[in-house]
C-alpha positions in Angstrom: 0.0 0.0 0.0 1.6 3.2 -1.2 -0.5 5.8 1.1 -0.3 6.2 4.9 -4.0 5.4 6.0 -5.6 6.6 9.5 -8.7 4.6 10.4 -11.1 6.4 13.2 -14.1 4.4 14.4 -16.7 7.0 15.5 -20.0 6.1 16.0 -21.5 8.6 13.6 -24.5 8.7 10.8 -21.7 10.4 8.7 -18.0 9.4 7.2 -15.6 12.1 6.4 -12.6 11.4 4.3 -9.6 13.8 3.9 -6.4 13.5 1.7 -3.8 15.7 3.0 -0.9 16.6 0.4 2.4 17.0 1.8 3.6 20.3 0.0 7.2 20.8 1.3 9.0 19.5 -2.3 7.6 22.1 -4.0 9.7 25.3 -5.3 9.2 28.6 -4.2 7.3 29.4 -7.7 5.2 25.8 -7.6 3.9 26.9 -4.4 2.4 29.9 -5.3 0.1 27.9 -7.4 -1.5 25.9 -4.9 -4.0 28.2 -3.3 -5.7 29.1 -6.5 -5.6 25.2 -7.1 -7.4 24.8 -3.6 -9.5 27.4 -4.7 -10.6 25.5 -7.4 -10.4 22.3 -6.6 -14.6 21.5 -5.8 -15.0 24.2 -9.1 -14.3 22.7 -12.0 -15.9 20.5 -14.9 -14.6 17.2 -14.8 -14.4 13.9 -17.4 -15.1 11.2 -15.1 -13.9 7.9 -15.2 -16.5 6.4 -17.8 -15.4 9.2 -20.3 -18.4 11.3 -19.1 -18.5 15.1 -18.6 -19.5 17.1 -16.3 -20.1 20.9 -16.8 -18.8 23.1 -13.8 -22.1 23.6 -12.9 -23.5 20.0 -13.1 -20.7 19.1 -10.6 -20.8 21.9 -7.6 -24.7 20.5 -8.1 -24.2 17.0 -7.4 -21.5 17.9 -5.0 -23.9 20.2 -2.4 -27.0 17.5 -3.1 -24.8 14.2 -2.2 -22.7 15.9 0.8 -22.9 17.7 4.2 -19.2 19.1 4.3 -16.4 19.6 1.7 -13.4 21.8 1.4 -10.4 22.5 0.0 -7.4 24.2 2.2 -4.1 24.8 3.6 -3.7 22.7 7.2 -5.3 19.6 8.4 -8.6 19.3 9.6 -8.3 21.5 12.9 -6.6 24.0 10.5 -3.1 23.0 11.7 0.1 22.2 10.2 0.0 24.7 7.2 2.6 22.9 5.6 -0.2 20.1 4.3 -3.1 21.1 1.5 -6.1 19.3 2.2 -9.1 17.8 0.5 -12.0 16.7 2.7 -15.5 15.7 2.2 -18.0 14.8 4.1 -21.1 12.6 3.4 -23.8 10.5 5.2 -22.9 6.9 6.5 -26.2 5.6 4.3 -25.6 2.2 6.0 -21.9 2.1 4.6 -22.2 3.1 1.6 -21.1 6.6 1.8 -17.5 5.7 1.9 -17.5 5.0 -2.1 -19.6 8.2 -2.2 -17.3 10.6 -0.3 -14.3 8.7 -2.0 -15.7 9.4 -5.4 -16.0 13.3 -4.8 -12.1 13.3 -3.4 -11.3 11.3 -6.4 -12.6 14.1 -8.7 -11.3 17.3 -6.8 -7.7 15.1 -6.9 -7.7 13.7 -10.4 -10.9 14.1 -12.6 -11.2 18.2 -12.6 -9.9 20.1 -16.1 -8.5 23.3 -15.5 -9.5 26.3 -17.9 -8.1 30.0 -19.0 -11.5 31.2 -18.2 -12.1 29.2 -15.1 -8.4 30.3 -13.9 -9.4 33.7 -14.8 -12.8 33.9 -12.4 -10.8 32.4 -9.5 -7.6 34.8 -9.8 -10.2 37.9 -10.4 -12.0 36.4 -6.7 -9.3 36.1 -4.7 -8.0 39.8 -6.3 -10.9 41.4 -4.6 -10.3 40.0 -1.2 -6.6 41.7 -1.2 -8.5 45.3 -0.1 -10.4 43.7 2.7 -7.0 41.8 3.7 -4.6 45.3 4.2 -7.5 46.6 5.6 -7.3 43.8 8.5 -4.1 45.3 10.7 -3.9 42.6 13.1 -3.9 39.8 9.5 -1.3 42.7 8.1 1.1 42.3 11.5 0.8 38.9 11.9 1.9 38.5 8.4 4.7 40.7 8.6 5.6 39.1 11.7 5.9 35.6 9.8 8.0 37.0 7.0 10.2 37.1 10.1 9.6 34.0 12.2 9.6 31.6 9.0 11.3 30.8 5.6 8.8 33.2 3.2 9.7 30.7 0.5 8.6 27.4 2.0 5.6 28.5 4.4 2.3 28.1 3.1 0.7 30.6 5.5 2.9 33.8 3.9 2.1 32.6 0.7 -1.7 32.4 0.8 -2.4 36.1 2.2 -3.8 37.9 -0.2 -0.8 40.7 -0.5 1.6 37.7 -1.2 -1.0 36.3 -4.0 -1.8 40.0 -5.3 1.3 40.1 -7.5 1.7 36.3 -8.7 -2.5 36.6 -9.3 -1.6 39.4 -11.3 0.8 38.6 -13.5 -0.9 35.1 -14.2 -4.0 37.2 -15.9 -1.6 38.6 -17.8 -0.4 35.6 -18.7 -3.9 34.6 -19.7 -5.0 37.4 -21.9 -2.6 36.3 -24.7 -4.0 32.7 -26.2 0.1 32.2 -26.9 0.8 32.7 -23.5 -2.4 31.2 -21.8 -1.6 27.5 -22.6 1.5 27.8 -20.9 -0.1 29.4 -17.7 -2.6 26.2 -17.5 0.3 24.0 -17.9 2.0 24.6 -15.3 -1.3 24.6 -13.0 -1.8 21.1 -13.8 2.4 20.2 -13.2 2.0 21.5 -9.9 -0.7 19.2 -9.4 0.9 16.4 -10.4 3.9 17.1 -8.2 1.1 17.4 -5.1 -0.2 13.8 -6.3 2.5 11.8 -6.0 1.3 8.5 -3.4 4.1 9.1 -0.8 3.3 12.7 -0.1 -0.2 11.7 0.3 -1.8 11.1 3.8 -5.4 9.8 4.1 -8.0 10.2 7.2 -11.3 8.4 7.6 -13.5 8.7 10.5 -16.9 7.1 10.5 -18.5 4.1 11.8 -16.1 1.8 10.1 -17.9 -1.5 11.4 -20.9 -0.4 8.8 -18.2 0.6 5.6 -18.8 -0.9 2.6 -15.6 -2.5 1.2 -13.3 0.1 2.6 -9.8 -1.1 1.3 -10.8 -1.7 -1.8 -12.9 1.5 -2.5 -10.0 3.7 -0.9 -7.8 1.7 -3.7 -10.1 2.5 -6.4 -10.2 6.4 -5.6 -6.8 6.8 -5.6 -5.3 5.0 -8.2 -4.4 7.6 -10.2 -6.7 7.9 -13.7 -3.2 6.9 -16.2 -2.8 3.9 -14.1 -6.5 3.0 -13.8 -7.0 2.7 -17.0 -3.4 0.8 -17.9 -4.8 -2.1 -15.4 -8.3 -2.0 -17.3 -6.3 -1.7 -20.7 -4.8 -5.1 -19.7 -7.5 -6.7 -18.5 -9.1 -5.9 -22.1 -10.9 -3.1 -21.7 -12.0 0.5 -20.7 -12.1 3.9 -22.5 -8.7 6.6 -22.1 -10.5 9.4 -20.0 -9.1 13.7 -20.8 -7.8 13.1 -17.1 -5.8 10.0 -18.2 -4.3 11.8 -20.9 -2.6 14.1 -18.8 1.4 14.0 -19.0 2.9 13.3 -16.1 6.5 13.7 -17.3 7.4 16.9 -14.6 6.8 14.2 -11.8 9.7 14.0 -9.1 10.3 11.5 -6.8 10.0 13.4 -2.9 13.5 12.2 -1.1 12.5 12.8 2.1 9.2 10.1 2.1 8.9 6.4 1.4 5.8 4.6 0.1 3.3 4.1 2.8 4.8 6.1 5.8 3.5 9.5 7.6 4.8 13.0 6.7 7.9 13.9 8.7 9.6 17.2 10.1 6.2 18.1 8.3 5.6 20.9 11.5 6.4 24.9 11.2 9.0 24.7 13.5 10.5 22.6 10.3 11.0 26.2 8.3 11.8 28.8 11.4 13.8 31.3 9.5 16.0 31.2 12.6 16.5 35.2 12.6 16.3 37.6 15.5 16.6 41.2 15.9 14.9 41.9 13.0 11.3 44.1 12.9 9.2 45.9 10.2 7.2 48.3 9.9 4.4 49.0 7.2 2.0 52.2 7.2 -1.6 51.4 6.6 -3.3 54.0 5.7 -6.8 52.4 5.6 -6.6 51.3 9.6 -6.8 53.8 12.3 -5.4 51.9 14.9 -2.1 50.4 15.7 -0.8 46.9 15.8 2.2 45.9 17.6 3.6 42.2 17.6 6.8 40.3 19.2 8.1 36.8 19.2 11.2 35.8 21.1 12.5 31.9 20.7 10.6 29.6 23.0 12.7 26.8 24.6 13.9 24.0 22.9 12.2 20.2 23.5 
């Protein structure tokens, strides 16, 4: 088994299923991309397995009717550990069966979504108008400033998911998208960082429900993450089965994470991991749209 499973019985009428993605191998650059790719991960049209398509629309419709929960973020469930980006959905138990249903909708946020200029272009234009409301906030301003201290800027996901960090990058990537010889390239590179994110070893999984009631757990957990290129070599082989867009993609910019083996939990996965290790240093910004101050230290706590 190539993923690092957690099982939690609860004795719940619902099953929740989260895939956290293990983002410290990325680049400075590749990271930007992933909170417009968390941003769009439960809004995009899809070709599902079968060779079926969904339109946008059609699948944020099925997605709010079939589940009670879903979302798409930096952090694990309680929000911690930044470091991870994580998919979660959350469904009924329907006497077991709603483990192959939550399953199915991680399966499409992961692997099944197609990423468009113009959908690109909607979510970069969104998360453009929340920069105002985000220098307007002076304690999310100092804080931020105050990580640009405490942490390595390039590998924390916190710094670069404020809005003021994105504003530029978001910018520049509409740009990119207004020329059609540009906007390929731009979408491209979207879907490489994907496939860097998707790679089984940086992947860890969570389910929490009733598990005496799941349906086939093992082997529907196998089935949602198999990746779609691999899905369809093993139905190729067995004689049939139709090459889904999704399939088609190239994975060629795939890397191979040194620091995780097949199977086993992240590791040095916490902040502390990227402290930038500098003291003495302070900033100062003037915000002219907040009327009051905001003043924050840190110090070194002691070490374990």
């Amino acid at each position: 088994d190539p993923y690092w499973v957690e099982w939690e019985h609860i004795d719940s009428v619902f099953v929740s299923v989260a895939v956290a993605l293990d983002t410290s191998t990325l680049s400075p650059s590749e990271r930007k991309y992933v909170p417009l790719l968390l941003e769009l991960a439960f809004k995009l049209p899809c070709v599902l397995d079968d060779g079926s398509d969904l339109t946008k629309d059609e699948a944020v419709s099925q997605l709010q009717a079939d589940t009670t929960r879903y979302s798409a973020s930096f952090g694990l469930l309680n929000g911690r550990i930044a470091q991870f980006a994580t998919v979660f959905v959350q469904v009924e138990l329907d006497g077991g069966a709603g483990l192959a249903k939550a399953l199915a909708y991680v399966r499409r946020a992961l692997y099944l979504t197609s990423i468009s200029p113009e959908e690109l272009r909607i979510a970069g234009r969104k998360m453009l108008s929340l920069a105002p409301a985000a220098v307007r906030d002076g304690a999310g301003i100092a804080r931020h400033l105050s990580e640009s201290l405490e942490f390595d800027v390039e590998q924390n996901n916190n710094f670069v998911a404020h809005a003021t960090t994105q504003q530029p990058f978001i910018t520049a990537m509409l740009n990119g998208l207004e020329d059609a010889r540009t906007a390929h390239t731009v979408v491209e590179k979207f879907e490489q960082v994907r496939e860097l994110l998707l790679q089984p070893q940086l992947m860890q999984v969570f389910v929490a429900g009733d598990v005496t009631k799941l349906a086939d757990p093992y082997a529907s957990l196998v089935a949602a993450l198999t990746p779609p290129s691999q899905a369809v070599s093993d139905r190729r082989s067995s004689g049939g089965g139709r090459r889904s867009a999704a399939a088609r993609r190239s994975t060629s910019t795939k890397r191979m994470s040194p620091k995780r083996s097949f199977g086993a939990p992240a590791r040095q996965i916490a902040h502390s991991n990227i402290l930038s290790g500098a003291t003495g240093k302070a900033t100062i910004a003037s915000l002219s749209a907040v009327e009051s101050n905001f003043l924050r230290t840190c110090a070194p706590g002691v070490a374990a």
